[in-house]
N, C-alpha and C positions, 0 to 999 in steps of 0.2 A: 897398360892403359891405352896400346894405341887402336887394338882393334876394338875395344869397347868404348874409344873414344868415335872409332867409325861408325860402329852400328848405332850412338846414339844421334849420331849429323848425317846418317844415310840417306837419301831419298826414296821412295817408288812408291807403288800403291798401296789401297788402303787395304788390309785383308779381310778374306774371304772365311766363309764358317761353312761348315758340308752340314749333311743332316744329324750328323752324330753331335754336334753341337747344341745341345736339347737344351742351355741357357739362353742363346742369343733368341732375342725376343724385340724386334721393330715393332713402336707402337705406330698405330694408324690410326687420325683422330686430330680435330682443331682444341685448339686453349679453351682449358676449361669446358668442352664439348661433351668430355666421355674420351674413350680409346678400347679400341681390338689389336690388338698382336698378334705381327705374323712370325712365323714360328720360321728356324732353317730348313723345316722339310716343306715347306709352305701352307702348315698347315695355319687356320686360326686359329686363335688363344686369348687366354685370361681376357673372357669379355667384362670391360668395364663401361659399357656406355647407358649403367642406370644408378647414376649418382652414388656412389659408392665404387670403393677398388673390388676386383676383383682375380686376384693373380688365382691360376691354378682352375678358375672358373674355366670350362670347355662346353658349347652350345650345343645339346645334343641333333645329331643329326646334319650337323650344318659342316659343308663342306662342299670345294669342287669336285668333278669328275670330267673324266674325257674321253668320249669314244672316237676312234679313230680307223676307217676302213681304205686299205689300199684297192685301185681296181684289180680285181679276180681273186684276194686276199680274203681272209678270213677277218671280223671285226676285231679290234682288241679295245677294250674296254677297264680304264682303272681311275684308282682316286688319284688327282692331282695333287697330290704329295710323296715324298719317296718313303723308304722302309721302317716301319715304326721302330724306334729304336729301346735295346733293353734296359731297365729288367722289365722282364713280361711277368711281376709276381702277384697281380688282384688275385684274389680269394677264388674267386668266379671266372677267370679268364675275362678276355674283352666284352663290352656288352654289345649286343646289334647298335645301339645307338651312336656308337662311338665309329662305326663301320670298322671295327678293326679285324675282323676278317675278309677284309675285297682287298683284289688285286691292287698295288701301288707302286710306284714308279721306283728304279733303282738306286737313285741319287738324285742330289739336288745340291745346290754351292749359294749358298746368302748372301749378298755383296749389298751391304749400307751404309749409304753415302747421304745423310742427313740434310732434307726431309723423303728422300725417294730412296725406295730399296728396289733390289731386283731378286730372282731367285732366277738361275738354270737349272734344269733338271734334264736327266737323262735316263734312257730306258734303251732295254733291247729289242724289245718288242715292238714298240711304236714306229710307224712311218713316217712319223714328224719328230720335229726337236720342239721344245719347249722352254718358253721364260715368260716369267712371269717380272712385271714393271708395276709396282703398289705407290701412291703416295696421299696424302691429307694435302691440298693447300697450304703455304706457310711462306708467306712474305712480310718479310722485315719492314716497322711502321705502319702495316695493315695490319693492324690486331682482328676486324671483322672478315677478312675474307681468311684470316690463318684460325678462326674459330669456329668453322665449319663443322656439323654433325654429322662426318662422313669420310669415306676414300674411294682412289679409285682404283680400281686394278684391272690391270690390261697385262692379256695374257696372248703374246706373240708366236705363233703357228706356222713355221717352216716346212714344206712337202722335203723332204729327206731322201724318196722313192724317186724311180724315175716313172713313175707312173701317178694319174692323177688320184688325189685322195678326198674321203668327204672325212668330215670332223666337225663332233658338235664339244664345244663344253658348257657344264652346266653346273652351277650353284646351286646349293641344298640350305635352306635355313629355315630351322621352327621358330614359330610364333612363341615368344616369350611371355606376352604380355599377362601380368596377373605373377609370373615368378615360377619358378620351378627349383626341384631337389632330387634327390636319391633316396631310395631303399636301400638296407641290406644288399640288394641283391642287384645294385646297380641299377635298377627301374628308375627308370622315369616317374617320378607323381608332379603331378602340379592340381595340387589340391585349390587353389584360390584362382584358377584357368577359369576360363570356359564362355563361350559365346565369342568365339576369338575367331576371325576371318581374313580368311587369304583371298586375296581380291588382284586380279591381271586389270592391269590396264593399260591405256595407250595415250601418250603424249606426243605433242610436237619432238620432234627428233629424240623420240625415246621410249620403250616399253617397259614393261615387267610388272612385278609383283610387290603389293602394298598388306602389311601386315599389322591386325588392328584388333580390337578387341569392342563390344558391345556394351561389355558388362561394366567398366569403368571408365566413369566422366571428366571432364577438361580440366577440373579443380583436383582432384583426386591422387595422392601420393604415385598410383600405379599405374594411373594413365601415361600411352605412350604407342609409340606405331614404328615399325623398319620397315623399309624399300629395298628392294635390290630388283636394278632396272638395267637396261643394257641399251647402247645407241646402234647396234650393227641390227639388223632388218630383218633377219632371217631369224624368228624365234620359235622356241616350241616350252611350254611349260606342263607343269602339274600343279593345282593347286592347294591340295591334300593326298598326303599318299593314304596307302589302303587304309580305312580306320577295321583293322580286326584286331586279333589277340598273339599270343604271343610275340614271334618273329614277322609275322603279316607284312608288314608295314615294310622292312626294308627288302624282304623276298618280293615282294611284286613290282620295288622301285628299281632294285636292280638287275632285274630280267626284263622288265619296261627299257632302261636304259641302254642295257645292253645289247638290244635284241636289232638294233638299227640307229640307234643314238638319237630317237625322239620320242618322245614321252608324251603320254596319253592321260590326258584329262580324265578325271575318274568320276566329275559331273557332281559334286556333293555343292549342295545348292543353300543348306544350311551351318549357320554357325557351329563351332564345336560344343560339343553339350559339355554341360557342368562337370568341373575338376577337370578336362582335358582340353589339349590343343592336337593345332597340327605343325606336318612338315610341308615347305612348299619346294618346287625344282623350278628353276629357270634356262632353258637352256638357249645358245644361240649356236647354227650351225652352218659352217662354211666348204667350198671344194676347190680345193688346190692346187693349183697345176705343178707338176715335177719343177723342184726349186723356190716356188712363189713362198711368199711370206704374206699371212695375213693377222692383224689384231681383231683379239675378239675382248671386247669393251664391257665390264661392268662395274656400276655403282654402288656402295654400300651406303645408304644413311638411316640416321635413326633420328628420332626426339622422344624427349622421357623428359619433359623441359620441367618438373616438379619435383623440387628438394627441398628438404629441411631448411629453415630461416634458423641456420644455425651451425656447428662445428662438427656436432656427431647427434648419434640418433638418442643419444643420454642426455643431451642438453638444449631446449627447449626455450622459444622466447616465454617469456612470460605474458604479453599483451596476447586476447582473445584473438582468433581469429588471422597470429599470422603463422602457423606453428608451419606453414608450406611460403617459400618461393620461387623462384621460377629461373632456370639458366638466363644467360646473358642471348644465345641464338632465339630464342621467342621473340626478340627484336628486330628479328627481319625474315621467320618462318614461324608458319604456323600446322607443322606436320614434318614428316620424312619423305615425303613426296614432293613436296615446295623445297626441298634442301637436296634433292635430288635433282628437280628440275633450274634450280640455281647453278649449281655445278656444272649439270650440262648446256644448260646455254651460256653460261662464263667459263667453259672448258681452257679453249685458247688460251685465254688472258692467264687464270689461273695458272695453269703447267708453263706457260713460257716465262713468270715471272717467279713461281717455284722452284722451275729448273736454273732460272737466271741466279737466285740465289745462293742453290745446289753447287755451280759451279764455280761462283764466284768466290765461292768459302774453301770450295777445296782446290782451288788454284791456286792456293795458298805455296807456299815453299816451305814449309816446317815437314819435318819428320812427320812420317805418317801417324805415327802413337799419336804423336800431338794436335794435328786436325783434328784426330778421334775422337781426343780427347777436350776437346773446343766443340767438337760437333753432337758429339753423343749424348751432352748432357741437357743438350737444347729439350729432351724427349722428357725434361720434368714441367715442362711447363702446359706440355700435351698429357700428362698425367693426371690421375688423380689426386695428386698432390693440391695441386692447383685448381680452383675454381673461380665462376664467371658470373655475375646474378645481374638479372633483366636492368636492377638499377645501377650498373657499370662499373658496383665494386666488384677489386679482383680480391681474393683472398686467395692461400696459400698455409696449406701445415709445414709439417716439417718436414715428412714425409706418410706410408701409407702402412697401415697392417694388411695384412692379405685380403681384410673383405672392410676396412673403414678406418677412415683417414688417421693419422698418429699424433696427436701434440701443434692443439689448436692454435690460431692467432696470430699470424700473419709475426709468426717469433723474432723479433729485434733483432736477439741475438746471433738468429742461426741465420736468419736472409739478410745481416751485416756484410757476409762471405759469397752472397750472389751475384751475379757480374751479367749474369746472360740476360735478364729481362730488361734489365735496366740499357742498354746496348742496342736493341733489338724491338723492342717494344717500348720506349720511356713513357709515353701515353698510361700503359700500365701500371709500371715504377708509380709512377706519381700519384695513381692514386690511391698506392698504397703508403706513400708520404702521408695523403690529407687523411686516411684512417688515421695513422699515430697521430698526426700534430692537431685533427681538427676534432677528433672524436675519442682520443683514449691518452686526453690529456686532463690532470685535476688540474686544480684553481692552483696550487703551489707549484705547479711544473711538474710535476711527477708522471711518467711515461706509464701508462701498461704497458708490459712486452708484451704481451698476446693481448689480440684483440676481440673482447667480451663484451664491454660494453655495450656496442652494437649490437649486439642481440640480446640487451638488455640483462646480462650474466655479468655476475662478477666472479672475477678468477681469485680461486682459493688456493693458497699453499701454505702443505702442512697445519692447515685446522683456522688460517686464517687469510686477511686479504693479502695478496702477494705483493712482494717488496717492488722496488725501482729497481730495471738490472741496466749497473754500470756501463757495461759493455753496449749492450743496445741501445741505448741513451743517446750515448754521445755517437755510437756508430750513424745514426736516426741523422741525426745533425750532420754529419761526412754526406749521408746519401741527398739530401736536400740539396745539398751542393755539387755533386755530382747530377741532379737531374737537373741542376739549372742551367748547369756549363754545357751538358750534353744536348739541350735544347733551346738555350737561348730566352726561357721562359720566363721574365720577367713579370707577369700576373702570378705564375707558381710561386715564385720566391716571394713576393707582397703579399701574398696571400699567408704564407705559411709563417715566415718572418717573424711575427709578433709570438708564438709559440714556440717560436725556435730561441730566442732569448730568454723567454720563459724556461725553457728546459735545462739551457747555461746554467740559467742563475739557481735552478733546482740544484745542479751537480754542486755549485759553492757552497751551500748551505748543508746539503744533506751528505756529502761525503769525502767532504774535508775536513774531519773533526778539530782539527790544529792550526787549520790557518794558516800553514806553510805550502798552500796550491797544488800539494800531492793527495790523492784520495789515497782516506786508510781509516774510514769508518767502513761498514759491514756492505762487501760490494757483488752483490747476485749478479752470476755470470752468464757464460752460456755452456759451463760444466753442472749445471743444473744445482752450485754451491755457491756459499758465501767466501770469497776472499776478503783477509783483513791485513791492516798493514797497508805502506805502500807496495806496489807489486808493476811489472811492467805491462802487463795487458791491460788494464783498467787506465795505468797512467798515461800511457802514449793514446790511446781513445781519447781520453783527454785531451791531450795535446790536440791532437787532430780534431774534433770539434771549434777549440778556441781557436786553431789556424782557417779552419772554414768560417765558423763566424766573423771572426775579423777581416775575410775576403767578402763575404756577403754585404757586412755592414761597409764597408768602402764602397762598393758598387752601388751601396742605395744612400751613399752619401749622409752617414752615421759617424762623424768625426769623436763625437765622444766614446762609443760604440767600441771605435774603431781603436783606439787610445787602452780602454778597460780591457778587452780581450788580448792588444799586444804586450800590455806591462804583464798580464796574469799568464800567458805563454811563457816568455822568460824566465819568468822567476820559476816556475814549473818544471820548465824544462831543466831548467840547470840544478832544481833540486832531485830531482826523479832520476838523473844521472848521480847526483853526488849520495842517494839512496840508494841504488838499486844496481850500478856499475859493479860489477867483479873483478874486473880484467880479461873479461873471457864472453863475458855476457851477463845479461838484467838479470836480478834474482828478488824472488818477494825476501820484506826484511819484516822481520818478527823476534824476538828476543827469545822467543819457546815458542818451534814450531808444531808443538805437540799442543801448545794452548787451545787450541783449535783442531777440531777432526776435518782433514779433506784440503788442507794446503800443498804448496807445492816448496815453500821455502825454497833453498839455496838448489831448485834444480833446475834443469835446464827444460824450459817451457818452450813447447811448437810455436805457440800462440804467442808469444814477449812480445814480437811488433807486427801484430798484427796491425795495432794502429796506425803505423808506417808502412805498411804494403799499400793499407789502403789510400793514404795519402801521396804514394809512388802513382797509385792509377786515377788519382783523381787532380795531379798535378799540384798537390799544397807542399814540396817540397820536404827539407829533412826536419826532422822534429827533433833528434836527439845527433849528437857528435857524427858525419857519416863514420868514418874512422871505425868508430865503436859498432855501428848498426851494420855495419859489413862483418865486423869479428864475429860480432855475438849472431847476426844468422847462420854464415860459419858454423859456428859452434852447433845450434842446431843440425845441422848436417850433420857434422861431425860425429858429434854423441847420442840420434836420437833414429838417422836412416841404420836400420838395419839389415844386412846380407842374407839373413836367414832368421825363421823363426823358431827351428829345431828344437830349439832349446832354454825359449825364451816362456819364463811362466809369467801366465798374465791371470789373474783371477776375477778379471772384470768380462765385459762382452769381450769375443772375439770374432774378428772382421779377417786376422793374415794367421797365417800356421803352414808349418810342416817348413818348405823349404824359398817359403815367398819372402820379398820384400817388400818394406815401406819402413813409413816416417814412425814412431811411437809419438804421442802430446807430450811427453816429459823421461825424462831418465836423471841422475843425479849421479856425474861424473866426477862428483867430488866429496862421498857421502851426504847424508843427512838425509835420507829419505826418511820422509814422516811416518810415524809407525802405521797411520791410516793414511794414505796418500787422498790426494783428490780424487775421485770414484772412476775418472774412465783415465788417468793416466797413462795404463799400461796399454791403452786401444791406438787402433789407427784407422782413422778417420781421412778419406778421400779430400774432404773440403779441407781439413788442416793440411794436407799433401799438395792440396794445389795453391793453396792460397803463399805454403813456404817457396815452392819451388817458382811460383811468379817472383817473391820477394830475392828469394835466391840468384834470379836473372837479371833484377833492377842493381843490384848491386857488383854485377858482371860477373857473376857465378855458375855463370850457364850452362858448365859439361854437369856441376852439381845440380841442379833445377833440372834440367834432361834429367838427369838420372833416376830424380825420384817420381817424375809424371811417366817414365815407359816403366817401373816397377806397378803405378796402379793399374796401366793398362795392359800389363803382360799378368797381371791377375783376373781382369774380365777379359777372357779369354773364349767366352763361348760354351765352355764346359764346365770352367769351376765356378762361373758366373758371369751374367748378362752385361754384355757391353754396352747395353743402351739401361742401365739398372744400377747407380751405385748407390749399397745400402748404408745407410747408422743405423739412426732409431728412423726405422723404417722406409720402405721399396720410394726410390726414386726422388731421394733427398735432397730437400733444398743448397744444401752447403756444398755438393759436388759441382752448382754451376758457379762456382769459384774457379772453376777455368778457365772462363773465359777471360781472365786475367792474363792468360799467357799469350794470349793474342795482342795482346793491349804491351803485353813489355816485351814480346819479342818483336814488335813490329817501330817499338820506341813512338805508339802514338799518340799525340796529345791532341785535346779539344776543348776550345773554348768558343759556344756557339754566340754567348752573351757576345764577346768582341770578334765574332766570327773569324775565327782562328783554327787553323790544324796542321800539327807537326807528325813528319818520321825521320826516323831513327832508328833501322833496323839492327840489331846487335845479331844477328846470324852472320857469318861472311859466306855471300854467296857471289858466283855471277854475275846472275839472276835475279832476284826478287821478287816474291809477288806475296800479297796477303789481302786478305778482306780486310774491309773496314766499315763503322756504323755511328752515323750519328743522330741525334734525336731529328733532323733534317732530310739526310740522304745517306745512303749506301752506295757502294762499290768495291774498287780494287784498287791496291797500289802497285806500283813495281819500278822497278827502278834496275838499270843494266848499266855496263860499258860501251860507251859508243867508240868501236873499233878504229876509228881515223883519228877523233879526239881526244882517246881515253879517258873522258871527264865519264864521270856518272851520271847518267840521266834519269831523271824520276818523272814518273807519268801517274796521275790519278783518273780512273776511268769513276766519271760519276752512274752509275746505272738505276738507281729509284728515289725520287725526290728532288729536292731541291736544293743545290750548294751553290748557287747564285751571287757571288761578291765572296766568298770564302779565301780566304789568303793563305794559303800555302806555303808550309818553309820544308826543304827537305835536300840534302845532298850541296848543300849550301847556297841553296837557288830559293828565290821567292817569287811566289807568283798569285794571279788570283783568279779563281774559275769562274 
């Protein structure tokens, strides 16, 4: 154990992906915006910035290139990206549009340190070195300037020679607008194209090219425009390549390009005619004296600001007239040119307070898996998962299918396990609070888990209106409390309040059939089933609601309130232990677990206290014996991480195989598995792996919590899957930002902005010290060392964005106030 106890407490940096890593996929892209992926050979990918996912999607024609001439040398000229990697098996070989017959670079190395990535690339031919430096905006408590329609990418140019060199590079991207597809034969058609115009223009400290189309208006599903512009001075563009037939088009662009690395205008002065578009090139070109380093600067943005008033393109308000609404960024642009010209003249501000964040997260001291895995999952909220509408609601699926979102409404159940938004954005959080409590609640307390009503939908399951789920409920009621403490918002919690005791007294009435404070009428979860019976997932939710409630109602000075919720805690708790207790860990009780298809009975559940992790992070204390809630997570460990999947049959989805590890949701180490167990038992699920291995560490478990957060991330590895991509039911799942929980329990930190409060408590033993921190107020850094004369421990809080003004500080057994 001891060298596996080193590599899990190791330090150093964060790893690298070369081009053969054809998973790792960094998206680029504000909340709720849209998003383009850059690939490890640098190339782009899966363009998603027209309301809808798009993994696998590829822009035809759109890519950089770089021509490069030493003095007295011969040009060399290739695509900035390195060698396509295999299988090379299409029907048809590469199409021209994909350029996959031009020269490309020999390697490249991906280094993503969230929200900026970088790419090196090397070549032998080149007289320069190259990297490439990509990011979106994205600063914590700005939600508007981290929902940006756009990235930047700056590509840094080193003379290598000892001679001076000229170098142009230049971006290639077609005009989308109107949609395009494939043939058989890999063609291009964009049958609904046409009158589409590439258009140069010039701004205050910026140029390029603006991509728009004639034929469709402001209102219109498929209206929409990209930019790609550049701040360095020296430019040369194309703004249609050749319109001829076959190969034309990329045979004249790269003998144009190639031929001295600037590119000839080919004059076409009208729109593109019906069913087609074009390609445009923007090039910017620099000469470098032996050794000099120059950046050569361009911007990507887009608007496509017209979406569905709605969940997917099957589901449809019913009121006249609003089947379209419009992105949240149409609030402060009206094009890709305005969101272009924002960027650039907020450049500075932007990147120093991007990068301030960049670095303040990962000066972190945890194992690098575990930044990663704190950092990488921040990229669902820049996803398509997530979206942003002009009237400030966020919404959120669950995750995404390849071309449209997966398992509508803003799910109770599965964004219960989300840590990152709420953290990082609470503005957000909360107003996805006022969805549940203000708009997708009935007159008797009854919750929707997914949010339909709002677009005037009512959500059907199984052929009728869909139940209350347990789990989301009460979890609903934890997060209310949680964004109160994390921001101190006192109008949120009055606001909400009156709904939120509504939904209590919902849970007394509808699934406590018996009257003894344990739910064990019919309780929809977030395994997409009914549990019945007391059980510990639903009960401890339980628990943890009444504990939140009765901390709400004292704070707004609810004495009877406060009284109802503590007697009915008790008695709860002490029955739900003297139910559900094993000796080993919680178990659903049921007399014939066969009575029912899809329970879990006497086995050992991921999820038993989850109600208790989340009450670890949101400081409501222990709910049930700790004693027992140390055993029984334990035992999870114990009976449910597995070393190898060799041989493990799973007949449901499968996420681990071959020789990986992870968490299973259940095993039954003492028989009785149901003849139909609960439907995704034998799976494993990231967000249940992280949400155990935080609760694993609150109960100072923590070479086991290590162990099972570098099992997920030595699976997104690059190759057998995207480290910025953890799937369930679908790409980019809400439930994997359940990691950022581990920041929260390995940093031991607590927050109460109501009585302007924050505690650490690092349970790592280091040195050293350092970790991020956020609250609905301010961010920064902690750290805390040895001071070598006193040997006392010193704790230092660096505020760096917002406001922690009178905040009181306890930490290393020192109190203080900022």
């Amino acid at each position: 154990m001891g060298n596996a106890r080193e590599t899990l407490f190791e330090l150093g940096p964060q790893r690298t992906y070369s081009g053969e890593a054809t998973e790792a996929a960094f998206l680029l892209g504000g909340i709720g915006a849209g998003n383009v992926s850059l690939g490890a050979r640098g190339e782009l990918r899966d363009w998603e910035l027209f309301n809808h996912p798009g993994k696998g999607v590829s822009l035809p024609n759109s890519y950089f290139a770089i021509w490069a001439k030493a003095e007295g040398a011969a040009p060399v000229a290739k695509v900035l990206e390195s060698k396509i990697t295999p299988p090379h098996s299409l029907s048809h070989g590469y199409h021209p549009i994909s350029g996959g017959g031009l020269p490309r670079l020999d390697a490249s190395t991906l280094r993503g340190e969230f929200p900026v990535a970088r790419i090196d690339f090397t070549d032998r031919d080149l007289p320069v070195s190259v990297s490439l430096e990509a990011f979106t905006p994205f600063i914590p408590l700005n939600p508007n300037d981290s929902g940006l329609p756009g990235a930047v990418l700056t590509y840094h140019v080193t003379n290598t020679s000892d001679k001076p060199v000229d170098v142009t590079i230049a971006g290639s991207l077609l005009n989308p607008i109107g949609g395009f597809s494939y043939d058989k034969f890999y063609n291009l058609i964009t049958p609904e194209a046409g009158q589409n115009v590439n258009e140069y223009r010039t701004a205050a400290g910026f140029s390029g090219l603006h991509l728009y189309s004639n034929k469709y208006q402001s209102g219109e599903e498929k209206y929409g425009n990209l930019s790609l512009v550049t701040t360095n001075r020296q430019v040369t563009y194309k703004r249609a390549w050749l319109r001829g037939v076959w190969f034309d088009f990329l045979q004249e662009f790269w003998d144009d390009f190639a031929e001295d690395g600037r590119l000839n205008d080919l004059g076409y002065e009208t729109p593109s005619e019906e069913g087609k578009t074009d390609t445009a090139t923007l090039g910017v070109y620099e000469t470098l004296a032996p050794g000099e380093t120059k950046p050569i600067q361009f911007i990507l943005s887009w608007y496509f600001p017209n979406r569905l008033n709605g969940w997917s393109e099957n589901v449809r308000v019913k009121a006249p007239g609003r089947e379209l609404t419009q992105n949240h960024y149409v609030n402060q642009f009206d094009s890709s040119w305005s969101a272009a010209s924002y960027l650039v003249n907020h450049l500075p501000r932007l990147q120093q307070e991007t990068f301030k964040f960049r670095d303040a997260l990962f000066s972190s001291t945890f194992p690098p898996y575990v930044t990663e895995a704190i950092a990488n999952n921040i990229t669902v909220l820049r996803s398509t998962t997530c979206f942003w509408l002009k009237d400030g609601r966020f919404l959120g699926y669950e995750g995404c299918f390849n071309d449209w979102g997966c398992c509508d409404g803003n799910c109770t159940h599965v964004w219960n396990y989300a840590q990152t938004l709420a953290f990082l954005f609470p503005s957000l959080e909360q107003n996805m609070r006022r969805t549940e409590f203000l708009e997708e609640i009935n007159d008797d307390g009854k919750m929707n888990f997914r949010a339909l009503k709002m677009f005037d939908t009512e959500w059907i399951w199984h052929g009728k209106e869909a139940p209350a789920a347990a789990d989301g409920q009460m979890g609903a009621i934890m997060r209310v409390y949680r964004e109160w403490k994390l921001t101190g918002d006192d109008t949120f919690l009055r606001e909400l309040w009156p709904s939120v005791k509504k939904t209590l007294k919902f849970a007394f009435n509808h699934w406590d059939t018996d009257e003894d404070y344990v739910f064990d009428g019919v309780q929809h979860n977030t395994y997409d089933i009914e549990f019945y019976g007391p059980n510990p997932l639903t009960g401890t939710f339980f628990l943890g609601a009444l504990r939140a409630g009765q901390e709400m109602a004292a704070y707004l000075g609810e004495e009877a309130t406060v009284n109802l919720y503590k007697d009915v805690f008790a008695k709860s708790s002490a029955q739900l232990e003297k139910l559900t207790w094993n000796g080993e860990y919680y178990v659903q009780r049921l007399e014939d677990v066969n009575a029912y298809k899809y329970q879990h009975g006497i086995g050992c559940l991921s999820d038993q206290l989850l109600g208790q992790q989340l009450a670890h992070l949101y400081g409501l204390g222990y709910l049930l014996p700790k004693e027992h809630v140390k055993q029984a997570i334990h035992s999870v460990f114990k009976y449910n991480f597995k070393t190898d999947f060799s041989n493990h049959a799973n007949c449901q989805r499968t996420y681990v195989l071959n020789d990986e590890q992870g968490l299973l949701l259940c095993s039954w180490p003492q028989g009785g598995r149901p003849r139909l167990p609960f439907v995704y038992s034998d799976e494993v699920w990231t967000g249940i792996e992280y949400q155990v291995a935080t609760h694993l560490i609150y109960e100072g478990l923590i070479e086991e919590g290590l162990t099972v957060v570098k099992a997920v991330r030595d699976r997104h590895d690059g190759v057998r899957r995207s480290p910025w991509n953890e799937v369930e039911c679908g790409h980019h799942y809400a439930r994997s930002m359940a990691s950022w929980g581990l920041l929260v329990a390995l940093s031991g930190f607590e927050f109460d902005m109501a009585r302007k409060q924050m505690k650490f408590a690092p349970v790592i033993e280091q040195e050293q010290f350092t970790c991020f921190w956020s609250t609905g107020t301010a961010w920064g850094t902690y750290s805390q060392a040895k001071n070598s004369a006193t040997g006392e421990i010193e704790p230092v809080v660096s505020v760096l964005h917002g406001d922690a003004a009178g905040i009181e500080v306890q930490a290393c057994g020192k109190t203080w106030t900022l």
